[in-house]
Structure formats: C-alpha cells, structure tokens
GUDOPA-419091 format. One record per atom (N, C-alpha, C): atom name; y, z, x; residue in three letters. Coordinates in pm, whole numbers, plus 50000, padded with zeros to 5 digits. Layout:
! GUDOPA-419091
atom = CA v = Y w = Z u = X rest = ALA $
...
! end
This chain:
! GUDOPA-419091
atom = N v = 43548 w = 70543 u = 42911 rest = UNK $
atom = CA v = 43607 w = 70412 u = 42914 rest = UNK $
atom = C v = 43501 w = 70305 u = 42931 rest = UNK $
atom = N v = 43392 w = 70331 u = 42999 rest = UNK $
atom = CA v = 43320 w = 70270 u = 43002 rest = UNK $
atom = C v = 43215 w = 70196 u = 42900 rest = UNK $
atom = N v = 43207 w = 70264 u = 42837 rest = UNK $
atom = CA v = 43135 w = 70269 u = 42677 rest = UNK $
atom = C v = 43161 w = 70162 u = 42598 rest = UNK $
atom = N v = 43305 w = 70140 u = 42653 rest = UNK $
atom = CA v = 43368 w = 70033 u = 42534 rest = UNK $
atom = C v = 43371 w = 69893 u = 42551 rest = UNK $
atom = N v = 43352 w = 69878 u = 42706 rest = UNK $
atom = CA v = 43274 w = 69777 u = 42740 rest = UNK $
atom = C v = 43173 w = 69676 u = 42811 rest = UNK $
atom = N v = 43083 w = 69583 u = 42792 rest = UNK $
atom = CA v = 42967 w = 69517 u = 42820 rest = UNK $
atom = C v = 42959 w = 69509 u = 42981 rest = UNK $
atom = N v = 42816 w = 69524 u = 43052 rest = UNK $
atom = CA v = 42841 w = 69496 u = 43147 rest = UNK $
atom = C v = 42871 w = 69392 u = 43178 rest = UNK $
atom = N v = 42874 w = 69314 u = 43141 rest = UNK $
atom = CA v = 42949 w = 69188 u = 43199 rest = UNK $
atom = C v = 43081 w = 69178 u = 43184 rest = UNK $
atom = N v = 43153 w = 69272 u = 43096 rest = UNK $
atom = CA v = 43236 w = 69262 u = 43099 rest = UNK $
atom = C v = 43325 w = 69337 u = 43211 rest = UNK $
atom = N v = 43201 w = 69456 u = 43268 rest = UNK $
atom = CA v = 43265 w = 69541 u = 43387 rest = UNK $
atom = C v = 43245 w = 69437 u = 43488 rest = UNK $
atom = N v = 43135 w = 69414 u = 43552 rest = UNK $
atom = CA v = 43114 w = 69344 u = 43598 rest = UNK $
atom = C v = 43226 w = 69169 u = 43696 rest = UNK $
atom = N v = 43288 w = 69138 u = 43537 rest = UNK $
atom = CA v = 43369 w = 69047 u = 43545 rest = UNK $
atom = C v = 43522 w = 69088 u = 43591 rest = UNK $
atom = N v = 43549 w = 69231 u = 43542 rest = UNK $
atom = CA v = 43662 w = 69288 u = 43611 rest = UNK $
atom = C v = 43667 w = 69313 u = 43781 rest = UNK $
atom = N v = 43555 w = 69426 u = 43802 rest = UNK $
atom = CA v = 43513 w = 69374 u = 43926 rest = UNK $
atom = C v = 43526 w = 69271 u = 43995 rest = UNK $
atom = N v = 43460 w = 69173 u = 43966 rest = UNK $
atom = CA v = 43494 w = 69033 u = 44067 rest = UNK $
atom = C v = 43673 w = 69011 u = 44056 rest = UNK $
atom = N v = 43714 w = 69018 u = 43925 rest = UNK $
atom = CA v = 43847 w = 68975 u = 43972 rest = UNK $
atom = C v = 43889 w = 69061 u = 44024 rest = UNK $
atom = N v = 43892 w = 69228 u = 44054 rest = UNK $
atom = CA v = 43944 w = 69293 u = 44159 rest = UNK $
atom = C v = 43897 w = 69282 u = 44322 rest = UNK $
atom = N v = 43780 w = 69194 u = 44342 rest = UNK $
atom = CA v = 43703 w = 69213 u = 44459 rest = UNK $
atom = C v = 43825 w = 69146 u = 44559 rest = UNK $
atom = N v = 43841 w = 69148 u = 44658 rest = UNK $
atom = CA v = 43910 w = 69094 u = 44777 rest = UNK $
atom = C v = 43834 w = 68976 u = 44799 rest = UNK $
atom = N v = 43724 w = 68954 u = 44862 rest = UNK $
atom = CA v = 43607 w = 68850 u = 44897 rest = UNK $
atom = C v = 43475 w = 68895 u = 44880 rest = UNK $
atom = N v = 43405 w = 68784 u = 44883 rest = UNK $
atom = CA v = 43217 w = 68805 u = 44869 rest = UNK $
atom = C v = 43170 w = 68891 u = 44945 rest = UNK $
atom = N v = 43075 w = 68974 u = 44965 rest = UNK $
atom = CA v = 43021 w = 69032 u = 45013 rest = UNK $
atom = C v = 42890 w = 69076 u = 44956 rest = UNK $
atom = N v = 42790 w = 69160 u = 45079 rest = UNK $
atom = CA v = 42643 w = 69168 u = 45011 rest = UNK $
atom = C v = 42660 w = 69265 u = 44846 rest = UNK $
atom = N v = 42788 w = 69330 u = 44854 rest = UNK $
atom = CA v = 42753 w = 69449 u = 44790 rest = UNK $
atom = C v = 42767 w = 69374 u = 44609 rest = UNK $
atom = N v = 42879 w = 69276 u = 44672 rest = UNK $
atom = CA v = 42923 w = 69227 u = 44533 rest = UNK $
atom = C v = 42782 w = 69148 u = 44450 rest = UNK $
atom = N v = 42776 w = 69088 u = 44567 rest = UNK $
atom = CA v = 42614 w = 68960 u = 44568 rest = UNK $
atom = C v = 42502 w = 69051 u = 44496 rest = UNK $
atom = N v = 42484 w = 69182 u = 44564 rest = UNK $
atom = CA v = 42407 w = 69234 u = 44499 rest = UNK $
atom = C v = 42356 w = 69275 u = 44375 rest = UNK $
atom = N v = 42514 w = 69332 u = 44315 rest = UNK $
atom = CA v = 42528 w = 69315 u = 44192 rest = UNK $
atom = C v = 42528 w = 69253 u = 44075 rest = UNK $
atom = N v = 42563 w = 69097 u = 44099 rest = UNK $
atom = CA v = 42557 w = 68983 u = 44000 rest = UNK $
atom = C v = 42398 w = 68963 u = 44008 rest = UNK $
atom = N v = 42343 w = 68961 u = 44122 rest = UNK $
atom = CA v = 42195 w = 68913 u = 44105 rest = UNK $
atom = C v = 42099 w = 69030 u = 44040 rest = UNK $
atom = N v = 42116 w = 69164 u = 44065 rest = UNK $
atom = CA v = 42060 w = 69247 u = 44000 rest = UNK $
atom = C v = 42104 w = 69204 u = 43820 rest = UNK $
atom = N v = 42207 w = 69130 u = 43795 rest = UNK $
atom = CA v = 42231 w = 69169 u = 43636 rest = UNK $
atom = C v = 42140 w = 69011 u = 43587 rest = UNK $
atom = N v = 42090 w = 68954 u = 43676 rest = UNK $
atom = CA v = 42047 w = 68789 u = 43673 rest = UNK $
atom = C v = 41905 w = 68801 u = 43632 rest = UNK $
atom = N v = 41848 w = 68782 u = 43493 rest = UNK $
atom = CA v = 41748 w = 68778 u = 43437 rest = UNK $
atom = C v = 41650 w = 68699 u = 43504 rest = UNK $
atom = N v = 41669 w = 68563 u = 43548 rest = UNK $
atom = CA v = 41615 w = 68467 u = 43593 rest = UNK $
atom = C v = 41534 w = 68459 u = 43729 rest = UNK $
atom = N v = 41631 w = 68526 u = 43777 rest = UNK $
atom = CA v = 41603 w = 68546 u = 43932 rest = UNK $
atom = C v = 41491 w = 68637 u = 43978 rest = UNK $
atom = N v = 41483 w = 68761 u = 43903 rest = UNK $
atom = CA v = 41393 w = 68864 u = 43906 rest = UNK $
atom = C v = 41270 w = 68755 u = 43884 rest = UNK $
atom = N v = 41270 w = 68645 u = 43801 rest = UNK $
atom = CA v = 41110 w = 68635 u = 43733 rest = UNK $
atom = C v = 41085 w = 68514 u = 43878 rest = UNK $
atom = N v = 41196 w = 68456 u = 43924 rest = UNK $
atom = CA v = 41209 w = 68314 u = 44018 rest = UNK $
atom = C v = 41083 w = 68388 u = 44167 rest = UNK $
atom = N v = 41193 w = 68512 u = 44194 rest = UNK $
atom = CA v = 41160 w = 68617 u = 44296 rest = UNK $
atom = C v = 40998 w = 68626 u = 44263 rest = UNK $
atom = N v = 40932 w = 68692 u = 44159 rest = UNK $
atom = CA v = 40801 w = 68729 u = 44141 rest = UNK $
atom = C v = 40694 w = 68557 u = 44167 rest = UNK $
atom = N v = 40786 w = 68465 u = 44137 rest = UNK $
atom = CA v = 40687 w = 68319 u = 44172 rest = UNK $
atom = C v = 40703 w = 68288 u = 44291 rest = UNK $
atom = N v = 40844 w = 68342 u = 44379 rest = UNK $
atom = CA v = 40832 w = 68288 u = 44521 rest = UNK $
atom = C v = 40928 w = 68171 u = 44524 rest = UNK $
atom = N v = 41007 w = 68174 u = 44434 rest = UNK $
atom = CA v = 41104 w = 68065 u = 44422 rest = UNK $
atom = C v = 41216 w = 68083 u = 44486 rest = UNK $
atom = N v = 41267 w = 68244 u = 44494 rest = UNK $
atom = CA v = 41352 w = 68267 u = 44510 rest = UNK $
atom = C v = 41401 w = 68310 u = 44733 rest = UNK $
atom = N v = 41364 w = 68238 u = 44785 rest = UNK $
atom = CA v = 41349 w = 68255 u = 44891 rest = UNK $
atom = C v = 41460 w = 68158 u = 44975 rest = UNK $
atom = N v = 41489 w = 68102 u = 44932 rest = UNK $
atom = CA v = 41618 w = 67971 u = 44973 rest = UNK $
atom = C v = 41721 w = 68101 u = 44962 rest = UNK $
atom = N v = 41748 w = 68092 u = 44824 rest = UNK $
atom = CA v = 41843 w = 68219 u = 44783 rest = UNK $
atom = C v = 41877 w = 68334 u = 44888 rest = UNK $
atom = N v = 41763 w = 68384 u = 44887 rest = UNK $
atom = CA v = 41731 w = 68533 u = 44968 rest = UNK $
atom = C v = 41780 w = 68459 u = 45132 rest = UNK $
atom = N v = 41701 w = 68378 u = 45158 rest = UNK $
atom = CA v = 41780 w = 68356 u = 45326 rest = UNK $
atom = C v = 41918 w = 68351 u = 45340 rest = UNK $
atom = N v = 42016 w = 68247 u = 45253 rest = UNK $
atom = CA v = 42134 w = 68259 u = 45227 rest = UNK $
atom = C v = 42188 w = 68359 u = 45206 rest = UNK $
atom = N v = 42187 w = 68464 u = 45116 rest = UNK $
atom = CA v = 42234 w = 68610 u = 45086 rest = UNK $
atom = C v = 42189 w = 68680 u = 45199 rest = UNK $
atom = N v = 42095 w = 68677 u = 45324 rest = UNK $
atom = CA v = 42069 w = 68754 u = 45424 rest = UNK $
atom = C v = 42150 w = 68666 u = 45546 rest = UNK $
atom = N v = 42207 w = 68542 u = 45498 rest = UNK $
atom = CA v = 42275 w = 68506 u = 45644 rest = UNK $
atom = C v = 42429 w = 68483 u = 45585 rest = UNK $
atom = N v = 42462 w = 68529 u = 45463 rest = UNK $
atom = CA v = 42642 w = 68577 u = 45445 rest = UNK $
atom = C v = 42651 w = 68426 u = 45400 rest = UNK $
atom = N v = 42602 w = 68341 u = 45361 rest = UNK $
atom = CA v = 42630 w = 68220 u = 45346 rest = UNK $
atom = C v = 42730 w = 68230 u = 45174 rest = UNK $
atom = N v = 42822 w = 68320 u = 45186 rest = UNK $
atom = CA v = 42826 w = 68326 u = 45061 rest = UNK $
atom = C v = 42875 w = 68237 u = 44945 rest = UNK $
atom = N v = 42967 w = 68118 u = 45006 rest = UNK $
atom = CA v = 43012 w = 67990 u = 44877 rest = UNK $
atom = C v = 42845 w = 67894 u = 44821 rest = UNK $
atom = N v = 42728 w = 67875 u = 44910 rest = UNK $
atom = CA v = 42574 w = 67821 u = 44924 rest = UNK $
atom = C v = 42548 w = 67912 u = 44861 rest = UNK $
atom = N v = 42489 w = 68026 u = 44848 rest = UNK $
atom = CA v = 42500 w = 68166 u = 44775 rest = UNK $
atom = C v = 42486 w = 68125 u = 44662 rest = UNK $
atom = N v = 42616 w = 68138 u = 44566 rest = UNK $
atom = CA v = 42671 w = 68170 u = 44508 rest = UNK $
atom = C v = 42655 w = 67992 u = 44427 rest = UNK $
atom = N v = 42635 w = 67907 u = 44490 rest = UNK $
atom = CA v = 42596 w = 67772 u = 44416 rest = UNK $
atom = C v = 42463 w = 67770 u = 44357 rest = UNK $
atom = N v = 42412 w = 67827 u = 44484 rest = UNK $
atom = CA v = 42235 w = 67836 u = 44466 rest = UNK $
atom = C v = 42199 w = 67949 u = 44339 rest = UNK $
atom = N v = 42297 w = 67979 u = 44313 rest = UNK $
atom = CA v = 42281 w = 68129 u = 44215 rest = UNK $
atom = C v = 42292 w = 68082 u = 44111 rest = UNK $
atom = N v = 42426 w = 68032 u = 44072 rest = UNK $
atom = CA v = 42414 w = 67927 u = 43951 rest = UNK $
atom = C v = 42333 w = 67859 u = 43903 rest = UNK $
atom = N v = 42255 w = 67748 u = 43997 rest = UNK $
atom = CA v = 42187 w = 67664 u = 43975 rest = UNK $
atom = C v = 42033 w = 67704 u = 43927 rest = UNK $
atom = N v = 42035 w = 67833 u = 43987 rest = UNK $
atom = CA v = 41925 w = 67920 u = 43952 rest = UNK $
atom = C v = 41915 w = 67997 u = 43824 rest = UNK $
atom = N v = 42027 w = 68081 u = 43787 rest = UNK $
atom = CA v = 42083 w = 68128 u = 43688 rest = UNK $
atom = C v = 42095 w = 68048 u = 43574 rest = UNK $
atom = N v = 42147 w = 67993 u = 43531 rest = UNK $
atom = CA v = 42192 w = 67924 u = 43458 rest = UNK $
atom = C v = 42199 w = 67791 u = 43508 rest = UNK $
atom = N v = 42058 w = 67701 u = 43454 rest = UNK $
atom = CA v = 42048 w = 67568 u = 43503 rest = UNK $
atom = C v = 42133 w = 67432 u = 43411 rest = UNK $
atom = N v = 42152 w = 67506 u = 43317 rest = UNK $
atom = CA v = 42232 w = 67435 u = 43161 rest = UNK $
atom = C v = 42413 w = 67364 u = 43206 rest = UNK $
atom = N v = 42431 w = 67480 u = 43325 rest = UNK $
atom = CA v = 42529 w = 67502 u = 43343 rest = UNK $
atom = C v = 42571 w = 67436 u = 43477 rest = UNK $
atom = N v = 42696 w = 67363 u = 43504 rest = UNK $
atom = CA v = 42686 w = 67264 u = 43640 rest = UNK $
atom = C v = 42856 w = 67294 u = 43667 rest = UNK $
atom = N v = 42877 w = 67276 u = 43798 rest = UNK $
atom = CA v = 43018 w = 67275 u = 43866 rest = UNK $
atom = C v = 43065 w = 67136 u = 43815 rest = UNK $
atom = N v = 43147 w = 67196 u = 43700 rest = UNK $
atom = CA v = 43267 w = 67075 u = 43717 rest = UNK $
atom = C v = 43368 w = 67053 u = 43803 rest = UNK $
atom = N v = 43452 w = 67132 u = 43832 rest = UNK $
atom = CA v = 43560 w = 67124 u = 43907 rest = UNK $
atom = C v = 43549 w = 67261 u = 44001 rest = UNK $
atom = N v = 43580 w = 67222 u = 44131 rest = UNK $
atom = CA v = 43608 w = 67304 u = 44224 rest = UNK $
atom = C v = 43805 w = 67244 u = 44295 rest = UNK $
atom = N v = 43886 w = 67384 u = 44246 rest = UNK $
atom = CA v = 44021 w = 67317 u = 44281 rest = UNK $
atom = C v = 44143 w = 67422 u = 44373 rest = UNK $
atom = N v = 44171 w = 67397 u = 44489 rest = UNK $
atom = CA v = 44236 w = 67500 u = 44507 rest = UNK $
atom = C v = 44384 w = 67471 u = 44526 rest = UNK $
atom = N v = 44447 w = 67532 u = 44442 rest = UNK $
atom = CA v = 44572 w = 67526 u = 44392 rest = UNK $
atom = C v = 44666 w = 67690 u = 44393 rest = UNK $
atom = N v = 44772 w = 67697 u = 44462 rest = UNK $
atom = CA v = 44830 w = 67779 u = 44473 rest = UNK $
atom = C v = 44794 w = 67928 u = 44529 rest = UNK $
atom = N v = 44718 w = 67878 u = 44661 rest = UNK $
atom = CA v = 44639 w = 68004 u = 44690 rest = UNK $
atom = C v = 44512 w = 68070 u = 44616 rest = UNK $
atom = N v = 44483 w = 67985 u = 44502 rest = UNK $
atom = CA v = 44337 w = 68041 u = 44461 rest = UNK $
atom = C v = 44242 w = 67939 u = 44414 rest = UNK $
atom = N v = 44112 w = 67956 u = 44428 rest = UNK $
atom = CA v = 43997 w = 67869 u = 44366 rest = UNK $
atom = C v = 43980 w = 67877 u = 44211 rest = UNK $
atom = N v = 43989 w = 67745 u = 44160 rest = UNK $
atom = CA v = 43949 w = 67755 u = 44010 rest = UNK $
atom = C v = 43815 w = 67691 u = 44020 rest = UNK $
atom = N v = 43725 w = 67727 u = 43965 rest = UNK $
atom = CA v = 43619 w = 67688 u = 43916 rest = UNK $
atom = C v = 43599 w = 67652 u = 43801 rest = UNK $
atom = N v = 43568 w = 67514 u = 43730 rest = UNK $
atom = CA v = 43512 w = 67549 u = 43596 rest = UNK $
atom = C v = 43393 w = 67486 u = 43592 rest = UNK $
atom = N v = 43297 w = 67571 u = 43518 rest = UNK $
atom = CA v = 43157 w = 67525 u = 43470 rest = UNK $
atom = C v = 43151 w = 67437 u = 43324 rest = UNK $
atom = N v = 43062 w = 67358 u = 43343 rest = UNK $
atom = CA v = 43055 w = 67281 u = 43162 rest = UNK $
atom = C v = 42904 w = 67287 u = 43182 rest = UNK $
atom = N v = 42832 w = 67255 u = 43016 rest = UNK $
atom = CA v = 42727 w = 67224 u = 42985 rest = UNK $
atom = C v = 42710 w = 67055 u = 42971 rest = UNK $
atom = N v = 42825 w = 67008 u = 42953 rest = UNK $
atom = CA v = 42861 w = 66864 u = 42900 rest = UNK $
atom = C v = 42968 w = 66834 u = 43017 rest = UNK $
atom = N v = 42912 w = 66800 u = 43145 rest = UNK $
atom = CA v = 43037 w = 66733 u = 43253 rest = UNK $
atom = C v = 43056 w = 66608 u = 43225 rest = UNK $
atom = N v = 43008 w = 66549 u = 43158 rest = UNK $
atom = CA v = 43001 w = 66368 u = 43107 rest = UNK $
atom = C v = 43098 w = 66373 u = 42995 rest = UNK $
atom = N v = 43142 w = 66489 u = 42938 rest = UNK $
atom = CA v = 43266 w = 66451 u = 42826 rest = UNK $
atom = C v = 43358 w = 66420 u = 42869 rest = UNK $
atom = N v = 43482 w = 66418 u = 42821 rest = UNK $
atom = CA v = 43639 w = 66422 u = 42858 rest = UNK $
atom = C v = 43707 w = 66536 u = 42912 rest = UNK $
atom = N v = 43738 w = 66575 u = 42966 rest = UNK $
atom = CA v = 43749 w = 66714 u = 43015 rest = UNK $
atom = C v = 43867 w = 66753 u = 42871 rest = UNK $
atom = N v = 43939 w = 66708 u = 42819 rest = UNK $
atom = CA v = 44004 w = 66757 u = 42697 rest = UNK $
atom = C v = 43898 w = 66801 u = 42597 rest = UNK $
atom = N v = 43814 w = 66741 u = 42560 rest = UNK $
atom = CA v = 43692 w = 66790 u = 42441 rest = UNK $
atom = C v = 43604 w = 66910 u = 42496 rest = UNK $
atom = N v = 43590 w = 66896 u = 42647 rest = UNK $
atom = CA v = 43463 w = 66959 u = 42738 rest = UNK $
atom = C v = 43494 w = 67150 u = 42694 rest = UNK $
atom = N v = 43415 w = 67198 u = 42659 rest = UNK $
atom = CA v = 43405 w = 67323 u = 42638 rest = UNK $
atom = C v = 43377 w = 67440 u = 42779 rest = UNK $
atom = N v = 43469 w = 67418 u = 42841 rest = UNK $
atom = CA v = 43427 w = 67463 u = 42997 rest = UNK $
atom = C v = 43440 w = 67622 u = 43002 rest = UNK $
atom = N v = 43392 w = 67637 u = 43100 rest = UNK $
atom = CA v = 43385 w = 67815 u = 43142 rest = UNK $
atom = C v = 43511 w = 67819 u = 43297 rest = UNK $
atom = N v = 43636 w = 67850 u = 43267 rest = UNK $
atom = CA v = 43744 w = 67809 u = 43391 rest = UNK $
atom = C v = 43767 w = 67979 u = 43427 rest = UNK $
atom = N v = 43784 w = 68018 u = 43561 rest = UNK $
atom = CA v = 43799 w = 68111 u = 43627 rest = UNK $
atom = C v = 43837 w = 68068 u = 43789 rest = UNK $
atom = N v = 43949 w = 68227 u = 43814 rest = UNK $
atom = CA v = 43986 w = 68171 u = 43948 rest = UNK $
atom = C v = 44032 w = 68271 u = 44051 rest = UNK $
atom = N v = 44007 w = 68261 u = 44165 rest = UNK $
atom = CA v = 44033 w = 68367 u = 44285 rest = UNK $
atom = C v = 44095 w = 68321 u = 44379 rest = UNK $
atom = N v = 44122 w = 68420 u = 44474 rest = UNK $
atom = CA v = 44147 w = 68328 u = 44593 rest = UNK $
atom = C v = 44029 w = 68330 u = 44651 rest = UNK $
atom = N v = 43928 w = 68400 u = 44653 rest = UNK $
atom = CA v = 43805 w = 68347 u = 44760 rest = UNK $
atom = C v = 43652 w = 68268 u = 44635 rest = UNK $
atom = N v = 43658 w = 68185 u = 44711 rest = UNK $
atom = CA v = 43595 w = 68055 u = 44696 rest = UNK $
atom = C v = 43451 w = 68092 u = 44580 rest = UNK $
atom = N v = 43364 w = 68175 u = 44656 rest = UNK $
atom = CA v = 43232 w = 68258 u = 44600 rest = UNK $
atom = C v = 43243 w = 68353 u = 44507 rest = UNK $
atom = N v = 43377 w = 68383 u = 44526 rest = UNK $
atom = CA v = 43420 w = 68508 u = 44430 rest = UNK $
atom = C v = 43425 w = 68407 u = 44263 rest = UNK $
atom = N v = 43526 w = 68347 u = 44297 rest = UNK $
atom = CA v = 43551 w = 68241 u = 44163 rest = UNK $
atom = C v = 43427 w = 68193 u = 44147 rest = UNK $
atom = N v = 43355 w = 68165 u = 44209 rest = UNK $
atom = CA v = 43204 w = 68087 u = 44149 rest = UNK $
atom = C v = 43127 w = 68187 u = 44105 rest = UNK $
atom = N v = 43119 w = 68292 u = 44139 rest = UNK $
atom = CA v = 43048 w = 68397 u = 44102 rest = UNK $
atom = C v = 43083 w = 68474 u = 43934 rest = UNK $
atom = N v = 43264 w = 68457 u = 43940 rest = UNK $
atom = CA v = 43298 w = 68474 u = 43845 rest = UNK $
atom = C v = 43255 w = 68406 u = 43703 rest = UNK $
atom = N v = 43303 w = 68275 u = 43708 rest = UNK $
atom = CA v = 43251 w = 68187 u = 43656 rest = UNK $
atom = C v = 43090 w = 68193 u = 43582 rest = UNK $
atom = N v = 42981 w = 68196 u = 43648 rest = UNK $
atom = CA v = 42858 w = 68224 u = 43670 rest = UNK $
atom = C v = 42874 w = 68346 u = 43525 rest = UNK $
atom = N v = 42912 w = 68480 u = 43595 rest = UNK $
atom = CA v = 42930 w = 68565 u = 43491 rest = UNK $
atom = C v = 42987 w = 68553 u = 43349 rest = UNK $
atom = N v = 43114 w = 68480 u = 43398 rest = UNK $
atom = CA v = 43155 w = 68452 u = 43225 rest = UNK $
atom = C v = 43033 w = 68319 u = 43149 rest = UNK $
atom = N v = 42986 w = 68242 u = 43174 rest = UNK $
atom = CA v = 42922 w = 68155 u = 43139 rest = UNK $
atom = C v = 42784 w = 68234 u = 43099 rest = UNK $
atom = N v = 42738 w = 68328 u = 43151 rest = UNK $
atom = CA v = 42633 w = 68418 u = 43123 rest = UNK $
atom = C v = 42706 w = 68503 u = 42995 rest = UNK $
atom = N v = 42804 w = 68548 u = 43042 rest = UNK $
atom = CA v = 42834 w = 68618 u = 42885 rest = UNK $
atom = C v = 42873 w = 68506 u = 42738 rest = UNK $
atom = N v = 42911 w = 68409 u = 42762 rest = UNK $
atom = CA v = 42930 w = 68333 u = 42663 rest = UNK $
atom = C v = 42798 w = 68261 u = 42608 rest = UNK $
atom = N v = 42693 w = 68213 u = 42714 rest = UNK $
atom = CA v = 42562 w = 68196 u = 42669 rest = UNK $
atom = C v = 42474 w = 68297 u = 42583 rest = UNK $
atom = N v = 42540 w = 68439 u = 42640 rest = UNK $
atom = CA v = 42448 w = 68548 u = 42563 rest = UNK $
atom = C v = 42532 w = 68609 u = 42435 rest = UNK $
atom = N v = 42660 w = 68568 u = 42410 rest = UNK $
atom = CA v = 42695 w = 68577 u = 42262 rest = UNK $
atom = C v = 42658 w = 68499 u = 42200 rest = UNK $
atom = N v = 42648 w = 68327 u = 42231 rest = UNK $
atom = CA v = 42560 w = 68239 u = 42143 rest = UNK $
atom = C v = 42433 w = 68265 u = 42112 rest = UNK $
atom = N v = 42341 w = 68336 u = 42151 rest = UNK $
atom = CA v = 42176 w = 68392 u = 42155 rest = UNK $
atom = C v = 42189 w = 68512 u = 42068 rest = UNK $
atom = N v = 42295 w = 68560 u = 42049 rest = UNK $
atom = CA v = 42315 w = 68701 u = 41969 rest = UNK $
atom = C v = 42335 w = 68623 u = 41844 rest = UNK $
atom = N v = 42400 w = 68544 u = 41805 rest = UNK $
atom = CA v = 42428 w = 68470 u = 41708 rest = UNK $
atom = C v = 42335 w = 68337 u = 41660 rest = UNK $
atom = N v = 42251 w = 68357 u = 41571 rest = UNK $
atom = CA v = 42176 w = 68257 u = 41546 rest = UNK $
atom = C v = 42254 w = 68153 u = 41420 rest = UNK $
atom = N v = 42178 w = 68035 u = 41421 rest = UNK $
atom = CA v = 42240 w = 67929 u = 41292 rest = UNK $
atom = C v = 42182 w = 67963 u = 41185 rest = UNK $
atom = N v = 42018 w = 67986 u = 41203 rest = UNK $
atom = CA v = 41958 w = 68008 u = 41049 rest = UNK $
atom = C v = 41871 w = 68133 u = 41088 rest = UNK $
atom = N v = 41927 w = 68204 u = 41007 rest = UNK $
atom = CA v = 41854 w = 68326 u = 40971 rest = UNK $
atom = C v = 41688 w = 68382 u = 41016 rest = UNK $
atom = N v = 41634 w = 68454 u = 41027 rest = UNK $
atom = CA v = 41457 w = 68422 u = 41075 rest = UNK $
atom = C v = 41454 w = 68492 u = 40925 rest = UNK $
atom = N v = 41334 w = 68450 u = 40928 rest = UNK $
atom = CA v = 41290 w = 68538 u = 40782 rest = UNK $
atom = C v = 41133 w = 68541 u = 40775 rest = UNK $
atom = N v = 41032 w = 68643 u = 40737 rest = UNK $
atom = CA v = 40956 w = 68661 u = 40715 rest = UNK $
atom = C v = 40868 w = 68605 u = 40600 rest = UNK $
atom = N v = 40793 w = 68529 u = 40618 rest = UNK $
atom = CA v = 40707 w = 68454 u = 40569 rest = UNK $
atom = C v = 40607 w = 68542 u = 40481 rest = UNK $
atom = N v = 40641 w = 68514 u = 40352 rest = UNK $
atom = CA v = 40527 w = 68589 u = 40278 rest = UNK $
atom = C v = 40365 w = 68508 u = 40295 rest = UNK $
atom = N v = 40224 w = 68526 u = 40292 rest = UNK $
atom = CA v = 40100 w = 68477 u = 40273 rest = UNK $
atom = C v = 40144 w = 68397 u = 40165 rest = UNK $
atom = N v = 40082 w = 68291 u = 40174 rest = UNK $
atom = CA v = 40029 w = 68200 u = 40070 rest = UNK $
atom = C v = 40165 w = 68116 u = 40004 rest = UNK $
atom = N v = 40309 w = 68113 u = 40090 rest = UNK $
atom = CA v = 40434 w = 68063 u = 40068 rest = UNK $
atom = C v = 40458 w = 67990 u = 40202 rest = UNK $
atom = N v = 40503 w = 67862 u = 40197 rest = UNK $
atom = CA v = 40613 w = 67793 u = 40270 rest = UNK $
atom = C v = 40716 w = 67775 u = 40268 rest = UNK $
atom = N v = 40816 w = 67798 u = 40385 rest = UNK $
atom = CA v = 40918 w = 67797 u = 40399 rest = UNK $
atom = C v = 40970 w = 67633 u = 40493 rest = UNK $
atom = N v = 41086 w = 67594 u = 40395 rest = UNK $
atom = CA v = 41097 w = 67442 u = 40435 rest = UNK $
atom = C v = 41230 w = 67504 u = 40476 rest = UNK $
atom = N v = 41281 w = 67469 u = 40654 rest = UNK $
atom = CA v = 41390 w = 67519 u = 40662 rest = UNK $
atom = C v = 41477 w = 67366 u = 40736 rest = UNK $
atom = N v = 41448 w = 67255 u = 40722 rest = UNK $
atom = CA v = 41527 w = 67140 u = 40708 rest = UNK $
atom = C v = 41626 w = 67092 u = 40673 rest = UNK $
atom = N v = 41758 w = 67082 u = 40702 rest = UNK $
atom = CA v = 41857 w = 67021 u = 40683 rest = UNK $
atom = C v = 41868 w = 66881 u = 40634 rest = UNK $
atom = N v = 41847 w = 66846 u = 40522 rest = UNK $
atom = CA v = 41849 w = 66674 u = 40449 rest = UNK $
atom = C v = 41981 w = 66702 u = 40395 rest = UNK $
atom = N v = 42102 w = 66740 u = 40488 rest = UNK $
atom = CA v = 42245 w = 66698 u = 40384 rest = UNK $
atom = C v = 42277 w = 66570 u = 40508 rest = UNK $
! end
C-alpha cells in the first residue's frame, strides 16, 4: 500500500491522523525538510533546534515554515468549529478569491501549520517536476534562442 503513495503524501495523512504536535511528529517533517539539513550544517538552524527542544510547538512549526519554504507566508490563521485552518499563499497581497492558497485544518494549532507546510512542499515540488520549456542540449557551434517575442 505503501508504494502507491509519495512521502508526502504519507506523511500528510499522518498529520491529519496525529492527535497533537509532538517531538516524534516534529521529527519527521524536519527530517523530510531539504533546507534545514543544509541551514543546520551553517549554524542557522539553532533558534529552531531550541524551540523543538523546549516543546514550543505552534513557534516551531512557524519557524519551520519560514525556514522551509521562505516563498511561502501565513495567510490566515482561523479557528472555527473546533479546528485550526491555516492557509499559506505565495501572493498574500492578492484578493483572497484569485490567491492560489495552500488551506488545511486540525484541531491542534502546529499540527495544521505543519500540515500546511507539507502540502505547500508537495505542490512546490510538482511545479519543479514540471518545467515550461523543455532543456535541450546544445549542439557545438549552434545557438539556441529560447525567448518568447509573442
């Protein structure tokens, strides 16, 4: 069963089954966090690390984002009917009708942000799988004009 789908996509089930934040969950999103590993090796990542060692988990879980995925900003934090919606945009200055947002929701606070975080990572990394123009290999002694004049 597993086979069939992405970790992020396990991943994202997970959080919506999780009850609340915890190290174990924390652990997991940041192990799948490209960014962080390289943040960690410069010494950046130490704000982070105190927070995740003192349970701070909604600070956490902001600081993770912001780290993670810097493109990406808290639009709305809303709690409505017993659970947190989160949605992330790349564009918080649009209309929220046009705004192409990343919306997810829990009842615990870090969980939904965390969620969020994940789906916005998987939707960033199907756009990167998908390019606009083709790459193509450059023969010697040919230029390639790949400019749009329509």
């Amino acid at each position: 069963m597993s086979g069939d789908f992405t970790p992020l996509e396990l991943l994202a089930d997970r959080l919506r089954k999780a009850p609340s934040a915890d190290r174990e969950i924390f652990a997991i999103v940041i192990n799948g966090c490209s960014r962080i590993a390289a943040l960690r090796k410069a010494g950046k990542a130490s704000h982070l690390d105190r927070l995740f060692a003192n349970g701070a988990w909604t600070d956490a879980a902001l600081t993770l984002l912001a780290m993670e995925l810097p493109a990406w900003t808290v639009r709305r934090l809303i709690y409505e009917d017993g659970e947190w919606i989160c949605s992330l945009s790349q564009q918080p200055n649009l209309p929220l009708a046009v705004d192409d947002t990343v919306d997810t929701q829990h009842p615990d606070l870090p969980v939904a942000i965390l969620a969020a975080l994940t789906e916005a990572r998987a939707r960033t990394a199907s756009r990167h799988d998908r390019q606009s123009v083709p790459r193509i290999k450059s023969e010697p002694g040919y230029v390639h004009c790949c400019d749009n004049f329509a």
